[in-house]
NUTIDO-237474 format. One record per residue (C-alpha): residue number from 0; residue in one letter; x, y, z. Coordinates in nm, 3 decimals, padded with zeros to 5 digits, always signed. Layout:
<atoms>
<atom i="NUM" aa="A" xx="X" yy="Y" zz="Z"/>
...
</atoms>
This chain:
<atoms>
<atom i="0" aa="X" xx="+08.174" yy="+08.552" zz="+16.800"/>
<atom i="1" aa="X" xx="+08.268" yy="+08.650" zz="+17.177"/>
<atom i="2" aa="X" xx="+08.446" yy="+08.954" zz="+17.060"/>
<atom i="3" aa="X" xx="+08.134" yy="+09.040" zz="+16.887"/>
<atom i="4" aa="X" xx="+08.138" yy="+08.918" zz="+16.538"/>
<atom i="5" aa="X" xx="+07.807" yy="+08.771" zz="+16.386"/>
<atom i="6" aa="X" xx="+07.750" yy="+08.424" zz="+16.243"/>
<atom i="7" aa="X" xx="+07.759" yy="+08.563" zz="+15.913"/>
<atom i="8" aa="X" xx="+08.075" yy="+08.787" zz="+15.978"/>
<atom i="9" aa="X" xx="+08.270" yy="+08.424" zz="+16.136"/>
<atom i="10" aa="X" xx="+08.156" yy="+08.228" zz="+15.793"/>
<atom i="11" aa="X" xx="+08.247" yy="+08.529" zz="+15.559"/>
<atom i="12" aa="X" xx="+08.615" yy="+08.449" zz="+15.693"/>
<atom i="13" aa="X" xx="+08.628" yy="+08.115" zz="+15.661"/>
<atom i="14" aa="X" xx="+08.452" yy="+08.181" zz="+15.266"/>
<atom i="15" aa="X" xx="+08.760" yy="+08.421" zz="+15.200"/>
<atom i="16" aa="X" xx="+09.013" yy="+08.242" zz="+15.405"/>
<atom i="17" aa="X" xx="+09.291" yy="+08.135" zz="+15.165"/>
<atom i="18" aa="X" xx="+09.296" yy="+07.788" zz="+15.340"/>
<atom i="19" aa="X" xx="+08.936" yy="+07.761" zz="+15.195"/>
<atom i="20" aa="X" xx="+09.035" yy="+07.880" zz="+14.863"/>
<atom i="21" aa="X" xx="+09.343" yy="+07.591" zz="+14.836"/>
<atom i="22" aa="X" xx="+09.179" yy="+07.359" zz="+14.985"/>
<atom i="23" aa="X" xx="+08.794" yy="+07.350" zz="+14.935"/>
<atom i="24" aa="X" xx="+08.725" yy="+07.525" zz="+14.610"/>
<atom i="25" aa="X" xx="+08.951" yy="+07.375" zz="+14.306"/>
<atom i="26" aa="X" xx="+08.758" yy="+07.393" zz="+13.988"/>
<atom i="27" aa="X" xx="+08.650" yy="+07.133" zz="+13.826"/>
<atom i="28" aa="X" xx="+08.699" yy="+07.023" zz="+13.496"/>
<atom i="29" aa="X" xx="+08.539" yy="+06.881" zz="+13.252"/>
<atom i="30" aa="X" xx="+08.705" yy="+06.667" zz="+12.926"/>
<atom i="31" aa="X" xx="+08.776" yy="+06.971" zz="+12.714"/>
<atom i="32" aa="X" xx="+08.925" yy="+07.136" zz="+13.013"/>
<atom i="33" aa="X" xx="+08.701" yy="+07.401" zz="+13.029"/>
<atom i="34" aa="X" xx="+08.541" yy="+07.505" zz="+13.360"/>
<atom i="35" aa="X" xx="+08.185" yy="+07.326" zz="+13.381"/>
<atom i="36" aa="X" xx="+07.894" yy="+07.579" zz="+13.439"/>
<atom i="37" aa="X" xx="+07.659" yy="+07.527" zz="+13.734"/>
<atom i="38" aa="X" xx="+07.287" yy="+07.554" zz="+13.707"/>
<atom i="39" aa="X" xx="+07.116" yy="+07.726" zz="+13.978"/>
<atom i="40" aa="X" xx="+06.730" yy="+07.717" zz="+14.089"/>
<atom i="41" aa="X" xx="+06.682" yy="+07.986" zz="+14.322"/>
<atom i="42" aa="X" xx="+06.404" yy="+07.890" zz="+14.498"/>
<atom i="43" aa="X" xx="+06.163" yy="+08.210" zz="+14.676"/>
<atom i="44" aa="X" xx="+05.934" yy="+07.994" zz="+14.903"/>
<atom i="45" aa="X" xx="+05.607" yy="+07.942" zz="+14.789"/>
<atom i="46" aa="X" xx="+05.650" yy="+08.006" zz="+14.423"/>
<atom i="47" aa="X" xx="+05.584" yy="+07.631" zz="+14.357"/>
<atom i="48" aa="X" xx="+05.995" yy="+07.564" zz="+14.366"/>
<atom i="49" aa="X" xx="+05.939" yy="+07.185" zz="+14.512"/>
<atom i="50" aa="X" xx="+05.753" yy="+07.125" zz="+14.168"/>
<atom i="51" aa="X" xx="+06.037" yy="+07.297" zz="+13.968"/>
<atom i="52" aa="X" xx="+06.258" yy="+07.120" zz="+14.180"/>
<atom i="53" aa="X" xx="+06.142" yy="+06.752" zz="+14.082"/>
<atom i="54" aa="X" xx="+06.113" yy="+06.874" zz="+13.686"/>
<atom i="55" aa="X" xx="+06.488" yy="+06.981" zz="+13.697"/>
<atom i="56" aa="X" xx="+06.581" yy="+06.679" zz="+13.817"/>
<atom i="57" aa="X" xx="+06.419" yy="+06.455" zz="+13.585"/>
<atom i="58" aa="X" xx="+06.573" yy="+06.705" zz="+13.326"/>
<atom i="59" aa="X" xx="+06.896" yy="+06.673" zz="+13.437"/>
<atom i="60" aa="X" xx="+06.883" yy="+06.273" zz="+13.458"/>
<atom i="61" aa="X" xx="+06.788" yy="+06.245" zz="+13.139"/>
<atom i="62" aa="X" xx="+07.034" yy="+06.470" zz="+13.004"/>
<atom i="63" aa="X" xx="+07.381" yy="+06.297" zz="+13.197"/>
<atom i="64" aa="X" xx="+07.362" yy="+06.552" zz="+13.463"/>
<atom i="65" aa="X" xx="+07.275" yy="+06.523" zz="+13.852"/>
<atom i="66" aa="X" xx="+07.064" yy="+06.705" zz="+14.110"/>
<atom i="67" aa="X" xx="+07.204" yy="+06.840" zz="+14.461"/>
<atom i="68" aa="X" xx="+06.985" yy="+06.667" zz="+14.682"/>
<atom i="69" aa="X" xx="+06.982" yy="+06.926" zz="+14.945"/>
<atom i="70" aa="X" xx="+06.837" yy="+07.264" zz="+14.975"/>
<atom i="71" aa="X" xx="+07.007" yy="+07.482" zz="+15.236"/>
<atom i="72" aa="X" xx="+07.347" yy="+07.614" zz="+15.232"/>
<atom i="73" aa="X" xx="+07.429" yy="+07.374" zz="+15.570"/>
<atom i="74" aa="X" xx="+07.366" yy="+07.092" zz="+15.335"/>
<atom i="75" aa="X" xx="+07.662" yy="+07.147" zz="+15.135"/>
<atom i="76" aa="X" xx="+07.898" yy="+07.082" zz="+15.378"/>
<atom i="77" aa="X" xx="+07.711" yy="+06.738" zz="+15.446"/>
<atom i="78" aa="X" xx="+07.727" yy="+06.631" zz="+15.103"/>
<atom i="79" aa="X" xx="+08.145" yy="+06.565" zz="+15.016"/>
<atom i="80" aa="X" xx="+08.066" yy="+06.558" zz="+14.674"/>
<atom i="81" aa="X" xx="+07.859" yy="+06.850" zz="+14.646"/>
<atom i="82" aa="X" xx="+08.045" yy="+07.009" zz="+14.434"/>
<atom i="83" aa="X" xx="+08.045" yy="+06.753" zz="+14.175"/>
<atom i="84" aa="X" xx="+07.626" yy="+06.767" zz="+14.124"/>
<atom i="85" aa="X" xx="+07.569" yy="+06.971" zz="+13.819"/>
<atom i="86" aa="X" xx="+07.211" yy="+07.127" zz="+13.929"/>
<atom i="87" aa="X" xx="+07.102" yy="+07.295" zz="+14.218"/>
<atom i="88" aa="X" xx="+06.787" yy="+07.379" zz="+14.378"/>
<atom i="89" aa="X" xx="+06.734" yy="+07.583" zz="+14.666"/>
<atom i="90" aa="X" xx="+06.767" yy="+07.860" zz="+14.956"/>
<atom i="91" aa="X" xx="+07.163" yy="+07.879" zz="+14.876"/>
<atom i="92" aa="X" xx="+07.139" yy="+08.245" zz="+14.882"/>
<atom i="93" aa="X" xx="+07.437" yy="+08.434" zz="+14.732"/>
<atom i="94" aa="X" xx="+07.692" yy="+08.163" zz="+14.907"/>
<atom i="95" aa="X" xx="+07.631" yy="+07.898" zz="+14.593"/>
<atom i="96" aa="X" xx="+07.861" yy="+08.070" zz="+14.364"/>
<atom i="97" aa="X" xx="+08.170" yy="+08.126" zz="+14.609"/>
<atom i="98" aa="X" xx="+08.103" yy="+07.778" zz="+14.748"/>
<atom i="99" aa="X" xx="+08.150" yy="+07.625" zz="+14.411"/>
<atom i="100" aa="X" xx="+08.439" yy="+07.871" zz="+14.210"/>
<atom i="101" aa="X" xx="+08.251" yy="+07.800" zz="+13.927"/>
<atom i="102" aa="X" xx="+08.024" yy="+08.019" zz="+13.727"/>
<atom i="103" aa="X" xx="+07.686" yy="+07.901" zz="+13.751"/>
<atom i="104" aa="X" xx="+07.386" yy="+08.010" zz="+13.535"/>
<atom i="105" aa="X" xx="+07.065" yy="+08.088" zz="+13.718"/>
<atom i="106" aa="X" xx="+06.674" yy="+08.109" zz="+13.749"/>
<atom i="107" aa="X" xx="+06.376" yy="+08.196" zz="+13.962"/>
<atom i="108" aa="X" xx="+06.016" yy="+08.210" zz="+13.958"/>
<atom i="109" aa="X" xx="+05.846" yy="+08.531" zz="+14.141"/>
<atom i="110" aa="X" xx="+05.441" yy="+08.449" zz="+14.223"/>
<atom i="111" aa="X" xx="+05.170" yy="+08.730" zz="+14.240"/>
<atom i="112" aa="X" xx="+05.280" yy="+08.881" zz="+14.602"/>
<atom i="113" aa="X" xx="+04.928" yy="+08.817" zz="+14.810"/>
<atom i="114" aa="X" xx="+04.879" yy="+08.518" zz="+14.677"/>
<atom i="115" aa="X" xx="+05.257" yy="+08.431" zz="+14.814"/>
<atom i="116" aa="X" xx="+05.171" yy="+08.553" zz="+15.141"/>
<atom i="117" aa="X" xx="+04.812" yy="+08.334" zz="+15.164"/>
<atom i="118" aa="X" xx="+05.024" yy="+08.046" zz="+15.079"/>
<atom i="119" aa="X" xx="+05.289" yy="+08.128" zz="+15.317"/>
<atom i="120" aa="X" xx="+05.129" yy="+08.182" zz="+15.596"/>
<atom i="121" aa="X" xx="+04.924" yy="+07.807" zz="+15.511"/>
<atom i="122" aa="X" xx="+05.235" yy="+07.650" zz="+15.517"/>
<atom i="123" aa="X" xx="+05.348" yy="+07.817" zz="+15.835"/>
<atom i="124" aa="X" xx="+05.063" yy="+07.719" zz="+15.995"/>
<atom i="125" aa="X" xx="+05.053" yy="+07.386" zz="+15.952"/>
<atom i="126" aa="X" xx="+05.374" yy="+07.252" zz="+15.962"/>
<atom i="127" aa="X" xx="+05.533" yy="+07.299" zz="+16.308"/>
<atom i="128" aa="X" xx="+05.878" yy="+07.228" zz="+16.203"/>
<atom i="129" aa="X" xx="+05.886" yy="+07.555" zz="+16.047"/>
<atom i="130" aa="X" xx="+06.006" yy="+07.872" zz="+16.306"/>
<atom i="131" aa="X" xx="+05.727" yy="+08.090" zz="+16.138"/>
<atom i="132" aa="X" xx="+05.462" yy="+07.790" zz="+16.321"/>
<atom i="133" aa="X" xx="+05.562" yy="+07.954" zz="+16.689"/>
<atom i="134" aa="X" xx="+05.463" yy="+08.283" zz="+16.575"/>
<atom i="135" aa="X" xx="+05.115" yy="+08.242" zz="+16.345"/>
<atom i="136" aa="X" xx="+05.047" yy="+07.870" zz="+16.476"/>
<atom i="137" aa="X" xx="+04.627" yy="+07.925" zz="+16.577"/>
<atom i="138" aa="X" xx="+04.623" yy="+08.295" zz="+16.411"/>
<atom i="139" aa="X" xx="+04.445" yy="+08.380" zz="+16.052"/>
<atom i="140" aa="X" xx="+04.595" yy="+08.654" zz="+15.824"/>
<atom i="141" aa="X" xx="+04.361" yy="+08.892" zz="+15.988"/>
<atom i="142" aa="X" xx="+04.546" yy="+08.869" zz="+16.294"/>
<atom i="143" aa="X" xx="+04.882" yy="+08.849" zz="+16.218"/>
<atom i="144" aa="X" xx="+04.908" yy="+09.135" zz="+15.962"/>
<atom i="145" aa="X" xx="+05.021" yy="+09.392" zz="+16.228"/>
<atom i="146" aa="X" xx="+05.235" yy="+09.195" zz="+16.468"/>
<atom i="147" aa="X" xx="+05.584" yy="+09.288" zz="+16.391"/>
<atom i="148" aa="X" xx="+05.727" yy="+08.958" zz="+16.492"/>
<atom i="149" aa="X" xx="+05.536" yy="+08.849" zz="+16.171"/>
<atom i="150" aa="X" xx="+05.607" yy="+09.112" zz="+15.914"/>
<atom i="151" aa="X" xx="+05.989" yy="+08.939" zz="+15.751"/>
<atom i="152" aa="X" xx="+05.712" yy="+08.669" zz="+15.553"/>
<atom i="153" aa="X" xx="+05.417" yy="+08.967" zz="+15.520"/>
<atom i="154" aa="X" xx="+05.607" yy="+09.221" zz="+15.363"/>
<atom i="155" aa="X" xx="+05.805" yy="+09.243" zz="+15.082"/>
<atom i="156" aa="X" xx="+05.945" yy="+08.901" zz="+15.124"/>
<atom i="157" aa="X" xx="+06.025" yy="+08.807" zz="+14.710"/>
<atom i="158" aa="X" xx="+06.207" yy="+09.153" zz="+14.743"/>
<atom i="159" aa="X" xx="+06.406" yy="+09.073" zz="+15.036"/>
<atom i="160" aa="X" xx="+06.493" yy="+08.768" zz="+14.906"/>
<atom i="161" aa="X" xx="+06.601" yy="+08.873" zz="+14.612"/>
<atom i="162" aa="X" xx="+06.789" yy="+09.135" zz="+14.804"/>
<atom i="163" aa="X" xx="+06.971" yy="+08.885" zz="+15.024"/>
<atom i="164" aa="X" xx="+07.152" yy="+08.702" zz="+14.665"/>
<atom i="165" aa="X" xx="+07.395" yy="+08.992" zz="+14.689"/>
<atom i="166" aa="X" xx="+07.742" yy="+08.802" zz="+14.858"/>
<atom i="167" aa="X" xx="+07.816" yy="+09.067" zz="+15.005"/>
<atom i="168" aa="X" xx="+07.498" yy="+09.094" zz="+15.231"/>
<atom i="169" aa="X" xx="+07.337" yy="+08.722" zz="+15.183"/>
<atom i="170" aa="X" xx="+07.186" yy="+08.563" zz="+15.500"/>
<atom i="171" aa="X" xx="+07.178" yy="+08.260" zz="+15.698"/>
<atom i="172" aa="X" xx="+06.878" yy="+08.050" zz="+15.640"/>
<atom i="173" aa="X" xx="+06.646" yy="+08.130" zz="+15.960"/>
<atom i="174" aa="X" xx="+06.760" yy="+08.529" zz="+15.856"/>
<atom i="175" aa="X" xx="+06.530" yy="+08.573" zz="+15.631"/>
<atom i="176" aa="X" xx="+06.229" yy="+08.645" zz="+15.853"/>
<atom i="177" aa="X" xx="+06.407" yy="+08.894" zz="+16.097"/>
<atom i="178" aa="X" xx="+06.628" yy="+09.103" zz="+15.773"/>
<atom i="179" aa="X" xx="+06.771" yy="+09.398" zz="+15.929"/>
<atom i="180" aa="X" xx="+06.923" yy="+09.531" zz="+15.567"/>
<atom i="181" aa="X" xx="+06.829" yy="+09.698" zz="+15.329"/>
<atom i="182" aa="X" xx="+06.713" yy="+09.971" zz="+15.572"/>
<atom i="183" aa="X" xx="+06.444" yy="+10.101" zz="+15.341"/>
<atom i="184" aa="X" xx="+06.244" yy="+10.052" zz="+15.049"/>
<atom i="185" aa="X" xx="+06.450" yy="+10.262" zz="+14.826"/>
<atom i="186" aa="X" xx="+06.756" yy="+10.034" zz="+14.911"/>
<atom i="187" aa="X" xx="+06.546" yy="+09.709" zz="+14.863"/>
<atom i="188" aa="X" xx="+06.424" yy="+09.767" zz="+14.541"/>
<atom i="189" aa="X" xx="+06.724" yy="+09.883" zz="+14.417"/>
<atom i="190" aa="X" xx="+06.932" yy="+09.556" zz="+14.584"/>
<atom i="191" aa="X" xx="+06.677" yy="+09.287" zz="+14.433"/>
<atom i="192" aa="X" xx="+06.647" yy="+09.481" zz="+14.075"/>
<atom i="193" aa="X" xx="+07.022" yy="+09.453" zz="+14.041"/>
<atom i="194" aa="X" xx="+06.985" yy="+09.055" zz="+14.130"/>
<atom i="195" aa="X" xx="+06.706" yy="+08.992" zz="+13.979"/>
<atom i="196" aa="X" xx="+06.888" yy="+09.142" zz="+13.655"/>
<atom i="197" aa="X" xx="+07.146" yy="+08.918" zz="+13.684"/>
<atom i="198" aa="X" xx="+06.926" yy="+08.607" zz="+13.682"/>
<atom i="199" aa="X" xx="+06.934" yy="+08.419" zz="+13.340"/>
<atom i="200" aa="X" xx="+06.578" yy="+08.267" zz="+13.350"/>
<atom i="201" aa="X" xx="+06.282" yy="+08.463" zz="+13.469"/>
<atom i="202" aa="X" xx="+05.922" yy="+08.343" zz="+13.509"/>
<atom i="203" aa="X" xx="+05.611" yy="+08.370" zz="+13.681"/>
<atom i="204" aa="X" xx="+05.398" yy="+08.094" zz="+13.858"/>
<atom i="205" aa="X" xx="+05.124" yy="+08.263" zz="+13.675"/>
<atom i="206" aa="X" xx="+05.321" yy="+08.140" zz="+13.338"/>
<atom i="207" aa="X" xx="+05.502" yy="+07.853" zz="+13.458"/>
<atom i="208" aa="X" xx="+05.484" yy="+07.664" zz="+13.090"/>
<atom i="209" aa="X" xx="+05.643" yy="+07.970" zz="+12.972"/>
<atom i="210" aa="X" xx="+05.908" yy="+07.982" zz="+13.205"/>
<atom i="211" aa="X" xx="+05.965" yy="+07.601" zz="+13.192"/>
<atom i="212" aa="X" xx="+05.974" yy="+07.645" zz="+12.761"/>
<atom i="213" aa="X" xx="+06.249" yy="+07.945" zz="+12.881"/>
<atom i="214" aa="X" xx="+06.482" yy="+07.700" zz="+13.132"/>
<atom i="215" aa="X" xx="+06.433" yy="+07.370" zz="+12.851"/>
<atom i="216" aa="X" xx="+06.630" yy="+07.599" zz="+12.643"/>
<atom i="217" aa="X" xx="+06.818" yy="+07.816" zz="+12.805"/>
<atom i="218" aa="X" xx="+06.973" yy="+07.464" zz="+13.067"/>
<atom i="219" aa="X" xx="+06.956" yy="+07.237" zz="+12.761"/>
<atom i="220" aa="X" xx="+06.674" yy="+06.994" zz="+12.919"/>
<atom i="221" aa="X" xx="+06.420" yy="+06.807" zz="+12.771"/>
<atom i="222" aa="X" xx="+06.057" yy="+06.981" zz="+12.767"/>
<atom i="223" aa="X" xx="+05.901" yy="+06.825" zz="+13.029"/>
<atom i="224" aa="X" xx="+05.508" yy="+06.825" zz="+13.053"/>
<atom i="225" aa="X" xx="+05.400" yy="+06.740" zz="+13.326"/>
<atom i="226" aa="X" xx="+05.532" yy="+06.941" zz="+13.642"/>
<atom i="227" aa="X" xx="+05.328" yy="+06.763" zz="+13.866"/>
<atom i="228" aa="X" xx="+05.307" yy="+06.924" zz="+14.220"/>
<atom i="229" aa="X" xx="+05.490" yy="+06.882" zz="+14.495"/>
<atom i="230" aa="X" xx="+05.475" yy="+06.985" zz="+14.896"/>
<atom i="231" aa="X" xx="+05.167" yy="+07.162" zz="+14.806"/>
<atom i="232" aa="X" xx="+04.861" yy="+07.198" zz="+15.056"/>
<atom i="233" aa="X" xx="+04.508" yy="+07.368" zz="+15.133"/>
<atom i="234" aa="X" xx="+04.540" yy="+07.715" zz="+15.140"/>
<atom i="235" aa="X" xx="+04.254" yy="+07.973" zz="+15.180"/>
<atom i="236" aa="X" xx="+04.116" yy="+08.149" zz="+14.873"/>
<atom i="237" aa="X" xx="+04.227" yy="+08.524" zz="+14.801"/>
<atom i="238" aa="X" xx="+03.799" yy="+08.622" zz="+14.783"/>
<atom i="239" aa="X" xx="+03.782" yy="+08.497" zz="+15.177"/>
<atom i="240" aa="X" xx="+03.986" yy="+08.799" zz="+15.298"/>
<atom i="241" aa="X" xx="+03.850" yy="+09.068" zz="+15.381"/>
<atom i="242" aa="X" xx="+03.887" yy="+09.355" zz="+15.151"/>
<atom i="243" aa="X" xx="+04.073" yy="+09.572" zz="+15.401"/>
<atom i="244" aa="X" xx="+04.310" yy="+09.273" zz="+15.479"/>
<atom i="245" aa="X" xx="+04.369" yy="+09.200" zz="+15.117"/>
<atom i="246" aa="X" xx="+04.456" yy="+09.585" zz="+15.033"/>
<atom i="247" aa="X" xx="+04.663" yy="+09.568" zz="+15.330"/>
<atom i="248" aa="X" xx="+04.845" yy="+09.347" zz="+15.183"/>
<atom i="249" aa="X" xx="+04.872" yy="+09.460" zz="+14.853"/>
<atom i="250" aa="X" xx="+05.026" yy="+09.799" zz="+14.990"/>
<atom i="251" aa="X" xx="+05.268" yy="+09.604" zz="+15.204"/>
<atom i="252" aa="X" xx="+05.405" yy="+09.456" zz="+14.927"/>
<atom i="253" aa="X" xx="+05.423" yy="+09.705" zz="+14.706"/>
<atom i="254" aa="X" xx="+05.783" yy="+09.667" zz="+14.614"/>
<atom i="255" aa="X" xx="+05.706" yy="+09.301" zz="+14.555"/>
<atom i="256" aa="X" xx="+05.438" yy="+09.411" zz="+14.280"/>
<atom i="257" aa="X" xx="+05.689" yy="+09.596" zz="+14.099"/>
<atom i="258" aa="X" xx="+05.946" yy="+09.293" zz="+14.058"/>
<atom i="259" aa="X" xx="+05.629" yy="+09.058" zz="+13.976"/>
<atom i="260" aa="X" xx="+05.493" yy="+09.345" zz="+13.709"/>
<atom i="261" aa="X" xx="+05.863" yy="+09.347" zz="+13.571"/>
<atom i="262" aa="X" xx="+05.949" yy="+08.991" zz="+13.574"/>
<atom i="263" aa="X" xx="+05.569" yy="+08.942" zz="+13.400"/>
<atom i="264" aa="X" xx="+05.706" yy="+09.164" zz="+13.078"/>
<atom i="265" aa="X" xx="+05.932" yy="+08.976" zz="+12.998"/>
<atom i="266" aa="X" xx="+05.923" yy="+08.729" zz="+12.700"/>
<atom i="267" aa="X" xx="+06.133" yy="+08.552" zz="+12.521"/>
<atom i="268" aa="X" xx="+06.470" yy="+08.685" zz="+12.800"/>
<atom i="269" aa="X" xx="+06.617" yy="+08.370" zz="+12.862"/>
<atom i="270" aa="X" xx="+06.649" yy="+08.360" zz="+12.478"/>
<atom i="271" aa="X" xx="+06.863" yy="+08.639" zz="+12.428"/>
<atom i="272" aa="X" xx="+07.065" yy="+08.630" zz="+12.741"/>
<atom i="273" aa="X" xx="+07.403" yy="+08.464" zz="+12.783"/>
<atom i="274" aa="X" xx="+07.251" yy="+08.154" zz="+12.930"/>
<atom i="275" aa="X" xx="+07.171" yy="+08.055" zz="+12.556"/>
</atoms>
């Protein structure tokens, strides 16, 4: 890093390192000797994932298997047995799969891209652990919407994060607000439709039963009812923007829209993919 390399070009070494390879990453195996698949929640903040989160895990209890407790890719280094949990559930970015060197099988859920944003910026708001607190802490939509130091969570942000699952180009946790790449919207779309293609299970918050009815099957979990709700808060109604604010932020997100619109259209994917 003094001779100018970034954080993520120092921990890209030590992922491809051969030491890391020998020594970190052996595969496991299960009974039949076959390498045991990993299932993967990606979580896009603010699409309810602390509710999917708790529903997986009573899934995979029931069914022999265990939840990673941890969320962040820092937490798998504090964890020695992380790579023996079976589920995962978090901001793990594109570093789960190296991390493990075992083919995992994934999901997401994508939520209706203003709505997001209204529910971000709640959360940002009133938690002051979060970074995003320093910048909006005090400040309604209204004023925030054209301060640049804002835009990584106002613009876009299910696209860039979506974007950031490619290995190649994934990002440290606090990255996500400041993303420098892809450079413009022609790149980003194309960067989170290729990811978002290779994600087994697809769902809206919209249509969470359906998506739930799509992961029971597709992860081999019992159907669960009752998601319950989890880390969830007051956050201001979509019909107490004003209309210029709220088609602001409709236009921002534009590239958002068309990932929601796609991942909306499709029913009955997770039964025909490969994760069935």
């Amino acid at each position: 890093m003094m001779a100018g390399a970034s954080e993520r070009d120092v921990l890209d070494a030590f992922l491809r390192s051969d030491e890391f390879s020998v020594r970190q990453c052996r595969l496991k195996q299960n009974a039949e000797g076959k390498t045991e698949i990993a299932s993967y929640f990606v979580h896009i903040p603010k699409t309810a994932g602390m509710s999917v989160k708790r529903w997986i895990a009573r899934g995979a209890e029931a069914t022999g298997g265990r939840l990673f407790p941890g969320a962040f890719m820092e937490d798998l280094f504090n964890f020695e047995d992380a790579r023996s949990y079976s589920h995962f559930a978090g901001h793990f970015g594109g570093f789960l799969a190296p991390y493990l060197r075992r083919p995992i099988r994934s999901a997401t859920l994508l939520r209706d891209p203003v709505q997001r944003v209204i529910s971000h910026h709640a959360h940002g708001a009133r938690d002051p652990n979060l970074p995003l607190h320093a910048i909006i802490k005090g400040r309604s939509l209204e004023h925030v919407i054209n301060d640049s130091s804002a835009r990584g969570y106002l613009e876009n942000f299910q696209a860039k994060f979506l974007a950031a699952l490619d290995f190649g180009r994934y990002l440290l946790p606090h990255e996500i607000h400041d993303i420098s790449w892809p450079k413009n919207d022609h790149d980003l779309l194309h960067a989170a439709e290729q990811n978002l293609e290779a994600i087994d299970v697809i769902g809206v918050l919209e249509d969470v039963d359906t998506f739930l009815d799509r992961l029971a099957v597709a992860w081999k979990l019992p159907r669960i009812d009752d998601l319950g709700v989890e880390n969830s808060g007051y956050n201001r109604p979509l019909r107490e923007l004003a209309p210029e604010v709220a088609d602001r932020l409709r236009e921002m997100n534009a590239i958002d829209y068309i990932l929601y619109d796609r991942a909306r259209s499709l029913p009955g994917r997770a039964l025909a993919r490969k994760s069935s």
